[in-house]
N, C-alpha and C positions, 0 to 999 in steps of 0.2 A: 370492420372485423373480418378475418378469415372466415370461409365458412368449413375446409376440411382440412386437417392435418395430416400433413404427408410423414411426421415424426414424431415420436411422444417425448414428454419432456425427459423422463431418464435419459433416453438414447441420445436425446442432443447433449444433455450436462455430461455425461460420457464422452460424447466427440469430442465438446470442449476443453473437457481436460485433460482429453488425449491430444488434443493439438496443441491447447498451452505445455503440455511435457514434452510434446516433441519441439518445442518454440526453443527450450533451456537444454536440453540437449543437442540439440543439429546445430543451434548460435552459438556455442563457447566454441573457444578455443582447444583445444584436441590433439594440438603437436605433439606432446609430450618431452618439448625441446626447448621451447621458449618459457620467459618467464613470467607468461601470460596464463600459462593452462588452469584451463575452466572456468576464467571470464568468460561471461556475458557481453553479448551484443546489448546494445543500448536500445539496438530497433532494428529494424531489415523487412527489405532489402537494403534502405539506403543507411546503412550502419557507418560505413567509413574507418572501420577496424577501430571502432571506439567501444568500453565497455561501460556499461554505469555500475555501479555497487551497489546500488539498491537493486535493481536486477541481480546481481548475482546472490543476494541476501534471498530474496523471495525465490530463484534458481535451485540453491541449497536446500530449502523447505519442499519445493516442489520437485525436488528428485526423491526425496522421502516417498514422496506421494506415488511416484511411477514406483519406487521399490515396493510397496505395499501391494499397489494393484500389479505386478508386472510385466508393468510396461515395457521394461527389460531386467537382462537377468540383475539379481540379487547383486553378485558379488563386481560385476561390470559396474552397478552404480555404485556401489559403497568405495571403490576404488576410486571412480571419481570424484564424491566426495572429498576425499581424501586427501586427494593431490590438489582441488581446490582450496584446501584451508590451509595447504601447506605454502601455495602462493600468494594467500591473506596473511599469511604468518613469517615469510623471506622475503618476496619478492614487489607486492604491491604496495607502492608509495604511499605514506600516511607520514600523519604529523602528530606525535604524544597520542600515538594510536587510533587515531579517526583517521579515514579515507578521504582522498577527493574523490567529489564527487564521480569526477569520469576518469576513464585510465584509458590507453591506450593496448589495443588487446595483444599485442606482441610483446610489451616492453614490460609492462605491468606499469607505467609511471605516469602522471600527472597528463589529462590531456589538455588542449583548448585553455589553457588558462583557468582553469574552474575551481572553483573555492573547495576549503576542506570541510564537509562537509556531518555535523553532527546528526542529522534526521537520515540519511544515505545509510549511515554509518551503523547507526541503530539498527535499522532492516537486516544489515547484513549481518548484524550481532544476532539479531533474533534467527536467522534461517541458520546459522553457523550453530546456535543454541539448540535448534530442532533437529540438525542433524547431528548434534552431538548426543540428545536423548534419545533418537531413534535408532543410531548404528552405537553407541556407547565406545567403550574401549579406547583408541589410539584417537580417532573421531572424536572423543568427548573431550581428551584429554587437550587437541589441538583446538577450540572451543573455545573453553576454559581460557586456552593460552590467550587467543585473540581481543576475548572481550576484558582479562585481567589488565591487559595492556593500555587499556584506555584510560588516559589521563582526563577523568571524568570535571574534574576540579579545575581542569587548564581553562575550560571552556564557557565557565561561570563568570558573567560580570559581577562581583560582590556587593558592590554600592546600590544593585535592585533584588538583589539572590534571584537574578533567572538567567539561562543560558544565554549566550548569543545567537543570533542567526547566522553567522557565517564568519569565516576567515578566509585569506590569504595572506600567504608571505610578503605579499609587496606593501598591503596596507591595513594589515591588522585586522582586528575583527570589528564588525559591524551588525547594529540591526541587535531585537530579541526577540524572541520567543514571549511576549509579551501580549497574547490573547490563545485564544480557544483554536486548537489546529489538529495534527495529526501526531501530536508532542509529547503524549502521555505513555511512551514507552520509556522515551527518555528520563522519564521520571522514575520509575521502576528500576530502571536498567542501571541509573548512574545512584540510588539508596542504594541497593545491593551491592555494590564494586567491592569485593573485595581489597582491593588496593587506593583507589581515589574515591571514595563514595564520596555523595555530595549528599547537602543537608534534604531532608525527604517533605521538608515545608515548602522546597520549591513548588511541589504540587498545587498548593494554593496559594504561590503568589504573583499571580497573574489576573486582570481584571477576568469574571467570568461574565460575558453580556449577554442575556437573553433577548428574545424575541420569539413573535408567534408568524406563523401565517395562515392568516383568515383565522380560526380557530383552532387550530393543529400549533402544538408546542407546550410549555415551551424549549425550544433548541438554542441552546448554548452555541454562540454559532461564530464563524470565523467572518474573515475579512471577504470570499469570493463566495462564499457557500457551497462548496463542489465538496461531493460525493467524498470522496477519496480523505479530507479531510478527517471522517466520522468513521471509512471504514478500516486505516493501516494497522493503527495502532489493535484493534481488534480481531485482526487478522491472526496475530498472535495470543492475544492474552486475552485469556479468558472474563469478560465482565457480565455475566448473565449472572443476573442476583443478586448481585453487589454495588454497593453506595460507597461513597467519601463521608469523611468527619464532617460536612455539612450536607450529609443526605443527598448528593448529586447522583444517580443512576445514569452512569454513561451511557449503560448499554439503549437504555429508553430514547435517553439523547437522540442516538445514532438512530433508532425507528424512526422518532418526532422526524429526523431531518429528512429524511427516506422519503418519510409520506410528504412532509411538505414538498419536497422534490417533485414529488409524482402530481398533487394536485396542484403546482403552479405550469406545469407541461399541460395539464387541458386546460386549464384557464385559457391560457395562453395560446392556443393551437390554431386561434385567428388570425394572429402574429405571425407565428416559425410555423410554416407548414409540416416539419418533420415529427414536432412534438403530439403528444395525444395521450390517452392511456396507456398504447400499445410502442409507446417512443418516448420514454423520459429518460431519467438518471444521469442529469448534468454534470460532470467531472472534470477534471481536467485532462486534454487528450488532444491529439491532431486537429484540424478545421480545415475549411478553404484556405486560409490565409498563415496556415504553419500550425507550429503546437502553442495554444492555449492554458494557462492556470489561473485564467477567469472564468470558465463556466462552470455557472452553479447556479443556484435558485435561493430567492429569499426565506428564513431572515438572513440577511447578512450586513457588513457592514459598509459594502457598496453603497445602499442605497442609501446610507445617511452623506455619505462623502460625494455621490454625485446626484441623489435626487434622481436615481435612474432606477424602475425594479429592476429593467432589462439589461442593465451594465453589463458589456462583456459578450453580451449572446447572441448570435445567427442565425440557432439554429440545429447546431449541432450536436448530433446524438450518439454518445460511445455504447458498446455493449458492456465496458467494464463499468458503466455506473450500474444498471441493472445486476448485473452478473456478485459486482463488491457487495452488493446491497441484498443480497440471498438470503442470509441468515438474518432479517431483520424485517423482509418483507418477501418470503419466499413466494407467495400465491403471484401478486404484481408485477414480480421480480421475472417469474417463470414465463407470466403472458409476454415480454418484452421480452426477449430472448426468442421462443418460439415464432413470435409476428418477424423479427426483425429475417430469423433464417429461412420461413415460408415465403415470405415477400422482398428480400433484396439477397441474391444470390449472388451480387459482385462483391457484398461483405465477408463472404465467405472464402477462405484457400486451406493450405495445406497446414495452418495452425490454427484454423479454428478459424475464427473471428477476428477481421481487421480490425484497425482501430474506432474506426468511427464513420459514419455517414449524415449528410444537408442535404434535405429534399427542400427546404427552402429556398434554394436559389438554383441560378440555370444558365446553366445544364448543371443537372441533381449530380452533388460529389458525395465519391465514396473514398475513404482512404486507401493509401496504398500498401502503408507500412502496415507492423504488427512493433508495437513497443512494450517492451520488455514489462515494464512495471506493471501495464496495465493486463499483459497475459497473469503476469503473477497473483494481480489481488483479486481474477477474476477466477484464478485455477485452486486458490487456496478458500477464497470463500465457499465457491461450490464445494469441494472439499468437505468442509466444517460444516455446510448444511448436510451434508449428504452423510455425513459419521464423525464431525467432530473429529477428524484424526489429528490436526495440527494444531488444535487447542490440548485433546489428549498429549498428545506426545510434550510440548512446549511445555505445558505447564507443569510436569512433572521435575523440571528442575529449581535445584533448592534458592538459586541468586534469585529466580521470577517471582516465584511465592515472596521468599523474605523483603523484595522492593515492594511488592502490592501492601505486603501487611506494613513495613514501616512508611507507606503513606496512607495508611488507615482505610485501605481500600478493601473492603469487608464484607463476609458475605449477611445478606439483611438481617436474617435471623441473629443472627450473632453482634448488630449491629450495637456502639453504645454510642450515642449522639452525643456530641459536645455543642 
């Protein structure tokens, strides 16, 4: 344990979300010539003039956030905005209106060979959603336009009624959406379509598989168990209060997993030198060995598949697990944050918080980059703890609400069990 604090916790969730906004603004694109403007970097430094979508989705939400507090002027961000959605809406490569995953931040088109991707896709519908509630007008209307456009229906296999996991042109789609993930926007987002809705039972037709750990649960839990799983989809939409037609409380879900999170980091801390009280929130994020979307902490469904708790893990510790994990365990959430920026100062630069750090191995790594998605869920949650702004703003529009309610996602009181 620390014994004095050089920073209180306001002042540091400030920093951070002053350097996560300036993450999404200094990394797009900016020419105002290409037909790339106001993509998103994927990561940086070592970006490679590649954008991801999901980044520029959580970007869009998060310029909201700097016009609020401002971070710059009013009318400089709404214009960006702007011409952002306008190159979601001409220029950026999609297929029956889903995005690939990555673009290319000049060209706006297809980078790397990378599938078209519907959970990417979603993100950036939600943040194009939030800034169309927040700046309204011309902004809401281009919004509207993007997410109208999604051929919601294209992307359903019908023979199990659940989406796929993925497409490409070369070979078709592959894989489903076939358990517990970060998937429940897509559920909302594709009832509500105006134009391709899809049937709103998909909600539940996917196995739901619990588990505990130790006695904490139980959490509905995915295939890696990482963080990010429990916290995307809530990023946006609001589920404090509210249950499913079999009485499921996501939101609870998303604590259960948090905390189990937290107590398998001191279990464990015999293990991973990094982990501890003051070092948990396993997600998926940079490591030694590259970027990672196995770490995470039990239950999950590793352990049945290899008989490992530890599958997957080194070690390593992001601050976006903490940071995603704020509004669900703000006290634990705040001590990991504070410990990590009093005691490792090379996590630290001109965006905040790198991506991640292993004190378990040696010589102890720190990351180098800052990747996109994880500045987003770490800038939007703080956020939401700190005033709810982008749960306010989001859920004031009418497609959000009417997908919650037609998949019976309710708030308790109001609740009628089937």
């Amino acid at each position: 344990m620390f014994l004095k604090r050089r920073i209180s916790i306001g002042q540091l969730l400030e920093k951070e979300v002053k350097g996560c906004f300036e993450y999404f603004w200094n990394e797009a694109d900016n020419s105002h010539r290409g037909a790339g403007y106001g993509l998103i970097h994927d990561r940086c430094p070592t970006h490679r003039g590649i954008a991801s979508i999901a980044a520029v989705g959580f970007g869009l939400a998060a310029l909201c956030i700097g016009a609020e507090r401002g971070y710059r002027a009013y009318r400089e961000i709404e214009n960006r905005v702007s011409g952002t959605l306008d190159t979601l809406l001409n220029s950026a490569e999609n297929c029956n209106g889903f995005f690939y995953h990555f673009l290319d931040m000049k060209t706006g088109k297809r980078a790397w060979n990378c599938e078209v991707s519907i959970i990417d896709t979603a993100i950036a519908i939600c943040g194009a959603i939030s800034a169309g509630e927040y700046f309204g007008g011309k902004i809401k209307e281009k919004a509207e336009a993007i997410y109208r456009r999604v051929d919601w229906k294209w992307y359903v296999d019908a023979s199990c009624n659940q989406f796929y996991m993925g497409y490409k042109p070369e070979g078709g789609f592959w894989g489903h959406w076939d358990e517990y993930a970060e998937q429940l926007m897509l559920y909302f987002l594709g009832s509500a379509s105006p134009t391709h809705p899809t049937d709103p039972g998909m909600f539940y037709a996917y196995p739901r598989t619990e588990g505990y750990y130790g006695e904490i649960g139980p959490v509905i839990h995915s295939t890696s168990g990482s963080l990010f799983v429990y916290q995307f989809s809530h990023a946006f939409f609001d589920l404090r209060n509210k249950q499913d037609s079999l009485g499921v409380d996501w939101w609870q879900n998303s604590v259960n997993a948090t905390l189990a999170n937290r107590q398998y980091c001191i279990d464990n801390s015999d293990i991973f030198r990094t982990y501890g009280e003051n070092a948990w929130g396993l997600t998926a994020c940079d490591g030694p060995g590259g970027y990672s979307g196995i770490y995470g902490a039990p239950p999950r469904k590793t352990e049945k598949l290899f008989g490992n708790i530890h599958y997957g893990n080194d070690g390593t510790v992001p601050p976006c697990g903490p940071a995603g994990s704020m509004v669900f365990d703000p006290e634990h959430a705040q001590e990991v944050l504070i410990y990590m920026y009093e005691n490792h100062p090379r996590l630290w630069g001109k965006y905040g918080f790198k991506d991640a750090l292993n004190t378990s191995v040696s010589p102890v790594w720190y990351a180098r980059d800052y990747v996109g998605i994880d500045k987003g869920i770490s800038m939007l949650m703080i956020e939401n703890y700190r005033s709810g702004f982008i749960w306010n703003v989001f859920m004031k529009n009418s497609f959000v609400r009417k997908g919650m309610e037609l998949c019976q996602v309710t708030e308790k009181s109001g609740l009628l069990m089937v």
